[in-house]
C-alpha positions in Angstrom: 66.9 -35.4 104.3 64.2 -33.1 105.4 64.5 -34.1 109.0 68.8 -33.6 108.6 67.8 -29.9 107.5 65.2 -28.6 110.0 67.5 -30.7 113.2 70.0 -28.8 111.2 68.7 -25.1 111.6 67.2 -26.1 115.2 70.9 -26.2 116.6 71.6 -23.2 114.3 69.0 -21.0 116.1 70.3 -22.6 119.6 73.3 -21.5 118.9 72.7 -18.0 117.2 70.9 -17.6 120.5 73.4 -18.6 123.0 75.8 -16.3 121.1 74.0 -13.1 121.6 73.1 -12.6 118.0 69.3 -11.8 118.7 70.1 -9.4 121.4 72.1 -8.1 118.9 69.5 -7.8 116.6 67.4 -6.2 119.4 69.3 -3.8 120.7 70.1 -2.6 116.9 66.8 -2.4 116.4 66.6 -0.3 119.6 68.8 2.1 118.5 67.1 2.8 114.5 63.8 3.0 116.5 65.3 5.8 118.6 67.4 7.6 115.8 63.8 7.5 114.1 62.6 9.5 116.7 65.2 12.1 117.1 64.8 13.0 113.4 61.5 13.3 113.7 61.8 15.6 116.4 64.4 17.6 114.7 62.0 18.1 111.8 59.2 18.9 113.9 61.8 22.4 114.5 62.3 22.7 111.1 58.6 22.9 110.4 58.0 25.8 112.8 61.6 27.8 111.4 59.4 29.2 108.1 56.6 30.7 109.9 58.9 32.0 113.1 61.6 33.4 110.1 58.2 35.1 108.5 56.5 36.2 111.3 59.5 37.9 113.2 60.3 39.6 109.4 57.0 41.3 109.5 58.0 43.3 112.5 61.8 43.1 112.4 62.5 43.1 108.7 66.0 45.2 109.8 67.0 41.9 111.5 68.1 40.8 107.9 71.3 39.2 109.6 69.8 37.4 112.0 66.9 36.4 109.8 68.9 34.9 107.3 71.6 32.8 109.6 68.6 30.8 111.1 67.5 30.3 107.2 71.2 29.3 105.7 71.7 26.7 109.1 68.1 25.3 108.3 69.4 24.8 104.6 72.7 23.3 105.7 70.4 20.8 108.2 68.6 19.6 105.1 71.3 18.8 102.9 72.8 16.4 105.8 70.9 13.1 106.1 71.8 10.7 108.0 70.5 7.6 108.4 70.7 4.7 111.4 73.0 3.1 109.1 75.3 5.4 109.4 75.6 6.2 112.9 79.1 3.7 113.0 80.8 6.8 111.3 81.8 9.1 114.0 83.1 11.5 111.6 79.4 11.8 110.1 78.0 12.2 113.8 80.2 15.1 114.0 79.0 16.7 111.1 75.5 16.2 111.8 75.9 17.3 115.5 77.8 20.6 114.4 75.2 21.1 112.0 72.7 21.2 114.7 74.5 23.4 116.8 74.5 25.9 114.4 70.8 26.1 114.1 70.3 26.2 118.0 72.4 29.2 118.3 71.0 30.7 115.5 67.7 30.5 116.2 68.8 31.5 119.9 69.6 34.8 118.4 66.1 35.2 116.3 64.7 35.0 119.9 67.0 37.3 121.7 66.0 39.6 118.5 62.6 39.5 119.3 63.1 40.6 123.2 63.4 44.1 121.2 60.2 44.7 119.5 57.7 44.8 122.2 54.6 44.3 119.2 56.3 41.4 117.7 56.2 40.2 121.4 52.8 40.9 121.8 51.9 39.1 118.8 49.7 35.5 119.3 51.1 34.1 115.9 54.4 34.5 117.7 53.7 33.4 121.2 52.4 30.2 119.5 55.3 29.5 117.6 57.6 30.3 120.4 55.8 27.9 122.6 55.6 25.1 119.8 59.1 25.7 119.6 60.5 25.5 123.1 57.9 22.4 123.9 59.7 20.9 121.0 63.4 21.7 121.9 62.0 19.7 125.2 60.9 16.5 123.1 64.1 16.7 120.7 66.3 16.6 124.9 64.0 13.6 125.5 64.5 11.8 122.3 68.3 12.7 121.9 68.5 11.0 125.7 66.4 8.0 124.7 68.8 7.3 122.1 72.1 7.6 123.5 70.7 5.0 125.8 70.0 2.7 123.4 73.6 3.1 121.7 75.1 2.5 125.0 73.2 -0.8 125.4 74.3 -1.7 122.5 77.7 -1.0 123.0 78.1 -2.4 126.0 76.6 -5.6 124.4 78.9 -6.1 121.6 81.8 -5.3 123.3 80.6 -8.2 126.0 81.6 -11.7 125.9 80.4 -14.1 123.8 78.4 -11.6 121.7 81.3 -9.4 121.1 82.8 -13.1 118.9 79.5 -13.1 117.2 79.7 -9.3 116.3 83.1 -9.2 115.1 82.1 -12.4 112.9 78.8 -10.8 111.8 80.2 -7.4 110.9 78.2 -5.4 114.0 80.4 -2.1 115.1 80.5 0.3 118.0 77.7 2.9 117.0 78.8 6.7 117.3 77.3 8.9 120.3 76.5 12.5 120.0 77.0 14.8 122.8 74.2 17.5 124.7 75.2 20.2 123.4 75.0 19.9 119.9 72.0 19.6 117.8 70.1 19.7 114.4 67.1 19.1 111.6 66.3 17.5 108.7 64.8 19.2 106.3 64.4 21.2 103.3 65.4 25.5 102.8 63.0 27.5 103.6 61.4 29.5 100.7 61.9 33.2 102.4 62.1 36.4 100.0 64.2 39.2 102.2 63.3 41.5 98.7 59.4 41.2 99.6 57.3 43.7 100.8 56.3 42.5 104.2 53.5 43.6 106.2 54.0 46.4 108.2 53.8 46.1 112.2 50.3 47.9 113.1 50.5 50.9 114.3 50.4 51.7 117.9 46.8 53.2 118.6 45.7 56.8 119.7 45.4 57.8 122.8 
């Protein structure tokens, strides 16, 4: 009897494999494994937003606008999670890609802000962040391409004969893309109190 059961799951696996059901699984994989890494990207952002939001308040604490749109579309970033298992819902892609929009253009704005305060400019607190930023903004572009590769291989592989039969027994569906242009983070609100007293920019010196 012990023989019938391990010939038994021998043809199984033959067969799993002939159907495409572990390039299934590896492709799916593929594509949690690249999701992974565009949040973790997108959080890296969020990190830097607090201390850019802070710093730039220091010198520009007029900018209260400005200052608090990047801080609201941080907040709305970190109340939407979503997670690899969710990326079949094109409607939550949406969401989640609008979401990141909204905090590129906002923090777009903090920078064009900055253009008009030559000390803030000046300032090597501010350089650094900007330049974490922007080399960040470069790895999110890498990741966010990385992964709509991998949905696209996978795609293309359940919609392919025979695997498409074993996804459509197996319950595997098309996984939602996310177009260029839009983009987001994860993460929690920022703690930032407009009614503080914030350190005055230094004055310019004497001549």
């Amino acid at each position: 009897m012990r023989k019938i059961f391990v010939l038994f799951g021998v043809v199984l696996a033959m067969l799993l494999s002939g159907c495409g059901y572990n390039d299934i699984q590896v492709k799916d994989e593929g594509v949690k494994k690249a999701w992974a890494e565009v949040l973790n990207q997108y959080q890296r952002r969020a990190d830097l937003i607090p201390n850019l939001v802070s710093t730039v308040q220091g010198y520009a604490q007029q900018e209260k606008d400005v200052l608090l749109g990047v801080t609201e579309a941080r907040s709305k970033v970190g109340s939407m999670q979503l997670t690899a298992d969710a990326l079949n819902d094109p409607k939550a892609v949406q969401n989640f890609q609008k979401a990141q929009g909204d905090l590129s253009s906002a923090l777009s704005r903090l920078l064009v802000v900055s253009e008009n305060y030559p000390q803030l400019k000046s300032d090597a607190n501010f350089r650094e962040l900007q330049s974490q930023l922007e080399g960040t903004e470069n790895r999110i572009t890498v990741a966010r391409n990385r992964f709509t590769e991998a949905v696209s291989a996978y795609n293309i592989l359940i919609r392919s004969i025979p695997s498409n039969l074993t996804a459509m027994v197996m319950g595997y569906k098309e996984k939602a893309q996310f177009t260029v242009e839009n983009e987001k983070a994860i993460s929690t609100a920022p703690k930032v109190d407009f009614g503080a007293k914030s350190t005055p920019a230094p004055a310019p010196a004497k001549q």
